[in-house]
C-alpha positions, 0 to 999 in steps of 0.5 A, a space after each residue: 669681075 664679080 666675086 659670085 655668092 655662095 659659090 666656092 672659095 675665091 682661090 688664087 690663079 696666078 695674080 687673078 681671083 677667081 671662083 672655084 666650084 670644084 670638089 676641093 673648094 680652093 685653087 691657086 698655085 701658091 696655096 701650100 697648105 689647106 686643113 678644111 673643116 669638116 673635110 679629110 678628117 680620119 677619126 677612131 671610135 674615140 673621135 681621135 684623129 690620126 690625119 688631117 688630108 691637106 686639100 691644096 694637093 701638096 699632100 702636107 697631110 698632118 698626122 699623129 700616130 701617138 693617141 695621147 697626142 691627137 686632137 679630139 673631132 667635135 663637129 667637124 673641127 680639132 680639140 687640141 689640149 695642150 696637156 696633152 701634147 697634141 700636134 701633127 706633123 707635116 711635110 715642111 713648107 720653107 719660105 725663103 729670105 724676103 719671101 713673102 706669105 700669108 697665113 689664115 687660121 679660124 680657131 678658137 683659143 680656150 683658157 690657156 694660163 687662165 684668168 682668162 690668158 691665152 697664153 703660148 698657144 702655137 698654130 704653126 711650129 717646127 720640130 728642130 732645131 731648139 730655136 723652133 720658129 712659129 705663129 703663136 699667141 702668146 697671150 691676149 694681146 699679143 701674135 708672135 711670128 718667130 722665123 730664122 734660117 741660115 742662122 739667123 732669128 728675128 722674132 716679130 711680137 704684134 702688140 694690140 689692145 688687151 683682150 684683142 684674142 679672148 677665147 672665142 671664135 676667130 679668124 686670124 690672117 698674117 700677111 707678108 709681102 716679098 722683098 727686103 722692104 716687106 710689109 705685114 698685114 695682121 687682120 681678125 675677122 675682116 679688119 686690119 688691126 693696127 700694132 701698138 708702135 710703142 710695144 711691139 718688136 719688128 713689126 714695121 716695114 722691112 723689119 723681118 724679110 727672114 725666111 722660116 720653115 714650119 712642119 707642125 700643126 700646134 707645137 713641136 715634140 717637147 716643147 711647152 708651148 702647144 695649142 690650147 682649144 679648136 682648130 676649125 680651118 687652116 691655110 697657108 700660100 707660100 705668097 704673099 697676098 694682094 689687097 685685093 686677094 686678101 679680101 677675097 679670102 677674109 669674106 671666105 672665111 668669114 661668110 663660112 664660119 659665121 664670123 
């Protein structure tokens, strides 16, 4: 079927793409979480913002009521510093043990660390227990995917080339497939990256079926490690994607966000 031209998001309806052009711009009965840019931001007159409505119709709102915590508006996105503690909560989206998911994220990173590392920048946390599970950057060459429930950890470190996440603008996508055999698939702007083997840790197929749960956008209460620059989308399906799909919502982002 033809994916139509600057129409909507090419959401998701059961196994099929489809085009949809209603007010929310997304579809799909796996789409658990979507911050829109530009889109259900309440700010103060300090462009502070305390809520950020999640239009997947989960009703995952993230929300702050600590000023000193909250991201800054600037043109429609979120300015989080990370000296300042900024996060939201959300209501908790749990992924089973061999479930599969895809996360997206346009951002922007800023100098975290300096020199100019983007370091122990988290997307997605958790705020309990102390062994919080996340999708981070831990510096620029390296994602992090941390998961662990029923008292079980793994933590999976995509290793790419130097400078792979330099503070610029960017769409990352994180793919797991379902089942014991899983398969991750890492994308920026558009293209697969390929891990390096000889650096990375359970990357491989079937090497991390563990579940998770996230309840945070950027990093837990207490924690060091919270997101460093600007929050332009989000979204995550609480399945994993087809290649076919996964296209579908690159060319999106991508088309959308000048990338």
């Amino acid at each position: 079927m033809s994916l139509g031209l600057g129409v909507g998001f090419y959401g998701l309806a059961g196994n099929d793409i489809v085009v949809d052009t209603s007010p929310t711009g997304i579809a799909g009965a796996d789409l658990a979480l979507w911050y829109k840019f530009d889109t259900g931001i309440t700010a103060n007159a300090s462009n502070e913002v305390s809520k950020w409505d999640d239009q997947s119709s989960n009703g995952r709102h993230a929300t702050q009521g600590v000023d000193a915590n909250k991201a800054t508006l600037v043109n429609g996105s979120l300015d989080f510093e990370a000296d300042n503690s900024d996060h939201y909560d959300f209501t908790n989206i749990q992924i089973a043990d061999q479930g599969g998911f895809c996360f997206a994220a346009v951002i922007t990173p800023e100098n975290t660390g300096g020199n100019p590392s983007v370091a122990n920048s988290t997307i997605f946390g958790k705020s309990s227990p102390a062994q919080h599970h996340v999708f981070k950057l831990q510096s620029t060459s390296v994602f992090l995917f941390r998961s662990g429930l029923n008292a079980s950890t793994v933590q999976t470190e995509f290793h790419f080339e130097t400078n792979t996440f330099t503070p610029n603008k960017m769409l990352l996508v994180l793919n797991r497939s379902r089942g014991a055999s899983n398969v991750f698939t890492f994308m920026k702007n558009g293209n697969t990256l390929t891990p390096d083997t000889d650096n990375s840790i359970n990357e491989a197929n079937g090497e991390n079926a563990i579940g998770f749960d996230i309840d945070t956008l950027s990093g837990r209460t207490g924690s060091s490690q919270f997101f460093d620059g600007i929050m332009h989308e989000i979204a995550f399906w609480n399945e994993g994607l087809d290649a076919t799909q996964l296209a579908a919502v690159n060319s999106y982002f991508k088309d959308k966000h000048g990338l």
